[in-house]
N, C-alpha and C positions, 0 to 999 in steps of 0.2 A: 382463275381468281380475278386477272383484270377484268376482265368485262362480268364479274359480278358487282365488286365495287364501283367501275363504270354505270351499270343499271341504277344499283343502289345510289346514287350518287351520293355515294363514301370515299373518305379520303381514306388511303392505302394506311397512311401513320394511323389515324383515327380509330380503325378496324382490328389493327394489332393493340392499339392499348385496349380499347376493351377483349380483347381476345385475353391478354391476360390479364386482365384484373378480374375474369368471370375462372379463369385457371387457377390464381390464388384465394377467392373465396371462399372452397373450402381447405388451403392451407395446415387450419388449426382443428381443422373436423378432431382427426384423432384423440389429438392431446387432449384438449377441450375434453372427449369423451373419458379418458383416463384418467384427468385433474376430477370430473363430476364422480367417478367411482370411488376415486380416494375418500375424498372430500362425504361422499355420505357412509362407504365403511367404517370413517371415526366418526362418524355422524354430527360431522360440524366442530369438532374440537380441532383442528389444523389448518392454520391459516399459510401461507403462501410459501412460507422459508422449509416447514413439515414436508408441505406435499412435493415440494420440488425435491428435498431429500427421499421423500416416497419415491418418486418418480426415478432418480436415479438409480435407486436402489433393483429396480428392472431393469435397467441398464436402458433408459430415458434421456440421453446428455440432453437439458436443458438449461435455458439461464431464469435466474427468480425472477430475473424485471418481466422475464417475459410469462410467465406462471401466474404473477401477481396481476398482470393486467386483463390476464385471460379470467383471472377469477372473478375479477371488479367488472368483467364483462355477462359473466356468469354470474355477476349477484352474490356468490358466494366468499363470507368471512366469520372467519371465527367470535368469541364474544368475549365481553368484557369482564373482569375480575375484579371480585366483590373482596368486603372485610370480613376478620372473623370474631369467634369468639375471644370474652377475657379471661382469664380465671384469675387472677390476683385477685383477694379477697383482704390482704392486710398483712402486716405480720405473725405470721404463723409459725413456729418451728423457728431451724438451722436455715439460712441461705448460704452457697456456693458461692466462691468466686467466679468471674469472666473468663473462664480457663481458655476456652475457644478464642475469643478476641476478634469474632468474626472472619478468619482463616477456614471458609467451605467447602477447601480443597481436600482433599484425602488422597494419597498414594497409593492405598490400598483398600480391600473392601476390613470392614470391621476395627477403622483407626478410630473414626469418629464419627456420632450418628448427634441425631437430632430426634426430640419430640415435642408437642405440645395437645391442647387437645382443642375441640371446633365442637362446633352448637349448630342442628339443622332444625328447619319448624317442619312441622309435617301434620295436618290433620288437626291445630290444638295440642300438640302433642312434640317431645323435642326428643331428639335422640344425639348423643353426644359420640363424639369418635377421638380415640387417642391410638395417633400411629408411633412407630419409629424409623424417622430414616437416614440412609447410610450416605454421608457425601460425597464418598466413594462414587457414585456411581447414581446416585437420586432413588434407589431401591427402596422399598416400604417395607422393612424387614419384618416388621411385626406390626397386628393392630388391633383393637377390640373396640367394641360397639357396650350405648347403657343407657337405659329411657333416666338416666339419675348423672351427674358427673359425682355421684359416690368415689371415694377412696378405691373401692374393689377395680374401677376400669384403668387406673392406672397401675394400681400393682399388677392387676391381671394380663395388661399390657406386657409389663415389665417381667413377668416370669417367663412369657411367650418370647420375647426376644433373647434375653439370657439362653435361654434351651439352644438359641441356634449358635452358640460360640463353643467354638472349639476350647482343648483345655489351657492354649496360648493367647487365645481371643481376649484383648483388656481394652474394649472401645472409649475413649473420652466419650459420656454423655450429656448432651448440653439441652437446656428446657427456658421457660421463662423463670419468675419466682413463684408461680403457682403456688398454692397451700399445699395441693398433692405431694408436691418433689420435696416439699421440705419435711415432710412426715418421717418420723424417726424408723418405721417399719419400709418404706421407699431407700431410703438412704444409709440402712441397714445391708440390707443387699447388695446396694454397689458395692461397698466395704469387704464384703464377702467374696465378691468375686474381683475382688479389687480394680474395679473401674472408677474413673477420676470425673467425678459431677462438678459439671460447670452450669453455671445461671448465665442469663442478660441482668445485665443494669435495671434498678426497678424502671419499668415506663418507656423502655427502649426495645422498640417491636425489631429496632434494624440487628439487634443483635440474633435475634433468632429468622433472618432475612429466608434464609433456607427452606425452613419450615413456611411461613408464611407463605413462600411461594409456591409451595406445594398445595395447602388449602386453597388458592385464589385460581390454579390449575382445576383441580377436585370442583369445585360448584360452579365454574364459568365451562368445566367441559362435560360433568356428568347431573350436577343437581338443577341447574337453571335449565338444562337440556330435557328434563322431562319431568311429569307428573307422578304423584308418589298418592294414594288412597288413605296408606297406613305407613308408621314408621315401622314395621315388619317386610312391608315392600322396599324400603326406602334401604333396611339393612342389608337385604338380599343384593338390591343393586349395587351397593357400597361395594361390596363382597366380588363383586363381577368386576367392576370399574376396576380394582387395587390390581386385579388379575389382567388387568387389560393394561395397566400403566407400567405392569412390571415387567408384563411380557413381550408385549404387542407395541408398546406407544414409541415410536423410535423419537430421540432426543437429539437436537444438532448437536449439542457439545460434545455428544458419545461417539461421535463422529457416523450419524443416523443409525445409532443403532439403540435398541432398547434398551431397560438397565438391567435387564436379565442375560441380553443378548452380549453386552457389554463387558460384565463380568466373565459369561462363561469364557470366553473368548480370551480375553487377556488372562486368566487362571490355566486356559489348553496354548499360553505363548511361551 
């Protein structure tokens, strides 16, 4: 080795530092390649705190600072989240109290759920979605699709979800003031199964903060993510996404797990 570096007229320190800085160049090869796999099986919806939960979840000990800079190096981040629709049309009907009080917590699955409904364009064309979901856990327990925000998509919603409670199941359900929720055939039904309807304040979106962040998830990771021809395709997708959020999308709060994953889990504890 000395009389190479002799020849070369190399300095001996000189030689070993690029020995290893050409030894840690590829370093991050791997990772790198497992952050780019994550990162297009949600196909762009997880940005750096997700994928490092991905990542561990293979048993990956990694730190996010270092996840986050491999991505920024990668090019790859998630995107930004839009507003939704309104439905407040006026006074209509009966409005609810603030029962909720913005308390998003839930102890258990089926204390207390959230709904509202969202407006998508498509072709000329709008197709409207009303889910519900459990805070429990961020689950989308129920939801229906309507080229109309007709009265039917909300009741229809709302018989779809009732079906899933058991016969001790009494979820507080919370919405905006919408015209839908104050309809006497709407509020008829909780009464029935005696679940305790609460509204937001007119004009205060923070009160149904839950909700909202769920829509601003929904079109920053599924509809701004791709083209839609018709709202028949647009539904189809809608329909896949719900199935993929509920099943598939793990949540840091859930302590990375998904909200499927999440429940069943603490229900076999």
């Amino acid at each position: 080795m000395a009389c190479l570096l002799k020849l070369a007229n190399l300095a001996r320190s000189t030689f070993y530092y690029q020995h290893k800085s050409l030894q840690g160049a590829d370093k991050y090869e791997q990772l790198k390649e497992q952050i780019r796999t994550l990162f297009n099986c949600h196909k762009g919806r997880y940005g750096y705190r997700r994928i490092t939960a991905g990542l561990r979840q293979f048993g990956q000990q990694v730190n996010h600072k270092t996840v986050q800079r491999l991505m920024g190096t990668l090019g790859l981040k998630s995107l930004v989240r839009p507003k939704k629709y309104r439905s407040f049309k006026g006074e209509v009907g009966q409005a609810a109290p603030n029962e909720l009080r913005r308390r998003f917590k839930a102890a258990a699955p089926y204390q207390k759920w959230v709904t509202d409904v969202t407006e998508f364009h498509v072709a000329g064309e709008r197709l409207y979605l009303s889910p519900v979901l459990d805070l429990y856990n961020g689950e989308i327990v129920a939801f229906e699709t309507s080229k109309r925000p007709a009265f039917e998509l909300v009741d229809s919603m709302l018989k779809k979800a009732l079906a899933k409670l058991g016969p001790s199941d009494r979820p507080l359900l919370h919405s905006d003031q919408g015209w839908q929720y104050r309809m006497p055939a709407y509020q008829r039904q909780l009464r029935e199964r005696q679940l305790v309807q609460s509204m937001s304040r007119k004009g205060n979106c923070l009160d149904n903060a839950a909700m909202e962040s769920f829509f601003a998830v929904l079109k920053s990771e599924f509809f701004y993510l791709n083209k839609f021809s018709t709202v028949d395709e647009l539904r189809d997708g809608l329909t896949d996404y719900i199935r993929y959020y509920n099943h598939d999308r793990i949540k840091l709060k859930l302590k990375g797990l998904s909200p499927v994953q999440y429940r069943t889990q603490a229900l076999a504890a």
